[in-house]
Steps between C-alpha positions, in 0.01 A plus 500: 500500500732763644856489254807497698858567307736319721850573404794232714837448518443108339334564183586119385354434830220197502216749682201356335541204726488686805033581378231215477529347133831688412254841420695720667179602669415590869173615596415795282845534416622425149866506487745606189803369608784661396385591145431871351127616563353790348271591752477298901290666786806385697841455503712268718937472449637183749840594629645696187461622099735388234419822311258820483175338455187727372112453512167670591398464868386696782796608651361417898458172386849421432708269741819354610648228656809478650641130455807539771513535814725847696841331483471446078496771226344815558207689325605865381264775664394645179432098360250429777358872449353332179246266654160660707595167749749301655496129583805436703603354856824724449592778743710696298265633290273829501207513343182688536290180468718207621283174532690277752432190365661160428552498109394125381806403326361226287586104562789318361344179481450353202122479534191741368250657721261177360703243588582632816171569684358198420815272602456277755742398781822323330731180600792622714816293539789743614518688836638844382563726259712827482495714201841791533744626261843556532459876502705709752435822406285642801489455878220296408672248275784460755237417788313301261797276398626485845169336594505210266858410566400447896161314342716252282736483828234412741241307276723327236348330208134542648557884409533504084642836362414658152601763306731718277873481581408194757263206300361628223152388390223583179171464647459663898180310472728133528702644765201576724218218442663197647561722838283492751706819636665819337699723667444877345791742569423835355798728453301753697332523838257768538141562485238494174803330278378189412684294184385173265707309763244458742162453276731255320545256760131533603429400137713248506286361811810529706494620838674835501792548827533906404739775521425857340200671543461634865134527482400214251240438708327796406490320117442130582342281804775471841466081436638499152835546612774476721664835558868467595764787552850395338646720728413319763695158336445259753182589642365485130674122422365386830151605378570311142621194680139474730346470173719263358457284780107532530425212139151645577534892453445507170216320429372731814585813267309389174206714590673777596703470186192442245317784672818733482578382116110608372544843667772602346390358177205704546572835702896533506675389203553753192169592373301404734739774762472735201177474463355593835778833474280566219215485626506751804691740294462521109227813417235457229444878562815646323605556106719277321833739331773398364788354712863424517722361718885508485743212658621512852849664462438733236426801668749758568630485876353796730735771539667552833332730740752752613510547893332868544652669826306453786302815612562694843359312767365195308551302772363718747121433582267784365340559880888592601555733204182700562643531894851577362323808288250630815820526677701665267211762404490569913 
């Protein structure tokens, strides 16, 4: 087996669910999550460290991923300088070996891996489901809550909201099961950023009616979805009302939905993402040292470059200058 530290932001985090038989195994990956190794032949942080962490591990085998997408947080130059590669769909960052890449946040469904891909299609009684927040925060938010205030408007009681600040709830798994649609609202648009919010609803065997990831279909089959553009209000509730008055269109989904839910159970979520970024790029050929890594934030800001005064002609094109100095020598 090939021993791979993985260091996340959620140590108290459930991740053994996420592997067949909770083993926290993937392939010929064996992963120690979030717990001190002495020696790994890689090294994987999710999103951020809590502290300076320390172990033995060939340093071009060591890797991050960046949980948020441009308009959240930022990663410190000398931070990302740590890691040999970069999983990220950001475009703020530079990196010498950026991986563009949707990261596999894991599910939020309170189901294992197990239980999951061998669950068969389930009883639906509700029309949909919308999972927001309250949060106003970014652009994305705003947009976001704007949406599901014209969905309640136009839809009424057929549209059911959830979520913090609005109708709270303890398991997402009962507020997407008896829906036979979800509506996903990411608080991002923008390509390879891909959340638990859509896989989630697929889980759930609901039939997603998406807004975030601009080229999702790069990640999971056209027919699992419904793409809308909240921008675009009414042409997106006019799409959402077609299906709500087609009793049919979900039962005509179910394949596309069961098809869609065992891919990402088996190529897209967490480990099994992870797992194929490990496989085109960890090196068996390199020496395991000892390695530490310090916290995002810690490192002491670059000083500013002063402006250097700009030198005679540096605008000038060098084919001019050389004219310039034939006529001047006669």
């Amino acid at each position: 087996m090939i021993d791979v530290k993985l260091t996340t932001c959620a140590p108290t985090w459930p991740w053994a669910r996420q592997t067949p038989g909770n083993l926290l195994q993937w392939g010929p990956f064996r992963f120690h999550v979030d717990t001190q190794v002495e020696r790994c032949d890689a090294w994987v942080v999710f999103e951020s460290l809590s502290q300076t962490e320390n172990t033995c591990c060939p340093p071009e085998n060591v890797f991050f991923i960046a949980g948020e997408p441009d308009p959240i947080g930022s990663y410190q130059p000398a931070f990302l300088d740590q890691f040999a590669h970069v999983v990220s769909g950001r475009n703020d960052l530079q990196h010498r070996h950026q991986i563009r890449l949707q990261q596999g946040h894991p599910w939020f469904v309170e189901k294992s891996f197990d239980e999951l891909a061998s669950m068969p299609p389930i009883p639906k009684s509700r029309d949909i489901s919308v999972i927001s927040s309250a949060k106003a925060f970014t652009e994305g938010h705003r947009a976001r809550l704007d949406f599901v205030r014209a969905l309640q408007q136009r839809f009424g009681d057929r549209v059911e909201v959830w979520g913090r600040g609005l109708r709270d709830f303890e398991q997402k798994w009962d507020v997407l099961a008896p829906y036979r649609f979800a509506i996903v609202l990411e608080n991002f648009a923008g390509e390879d950023f891909l959340t638990e919010k859509l896989p989630d609803a697929l889980l759930a065997y609901c039939f997603p009616i998406y807004y975030g990831c601009t080229n999702v279909d790069r990640y999971l089959p056209d027919d699992a979805s419904l793409k809308i553009d909240i921008e675009d209000t009414e042409a997106a509730l006019d799409a959402i009302g077609r299906l709500l008055a087609n009793p049919e269109e979900y039962d005509r989904s179910l394949h596309a939905i069961a098809r869609a839910r065992q891919y990402y159970l088996h190529q897209l979520q967490f480990f099994a993402n992870l797992s194929h970024v490990l496989e085109r790029h960890v090196r068996s050929d390199v020496t395991a040292v000892p390695v530490s890594l310090a916290v995002n934030g810690s490192f002491a800001a670059a000083p500013p470059v002063a402006p250097q005064p700009e030198a005679p002609f540096a605008s000038v094109p060098a084919s001019l200058i050389s004219r310039l100095r034939r006529l001047i020598k006669g």
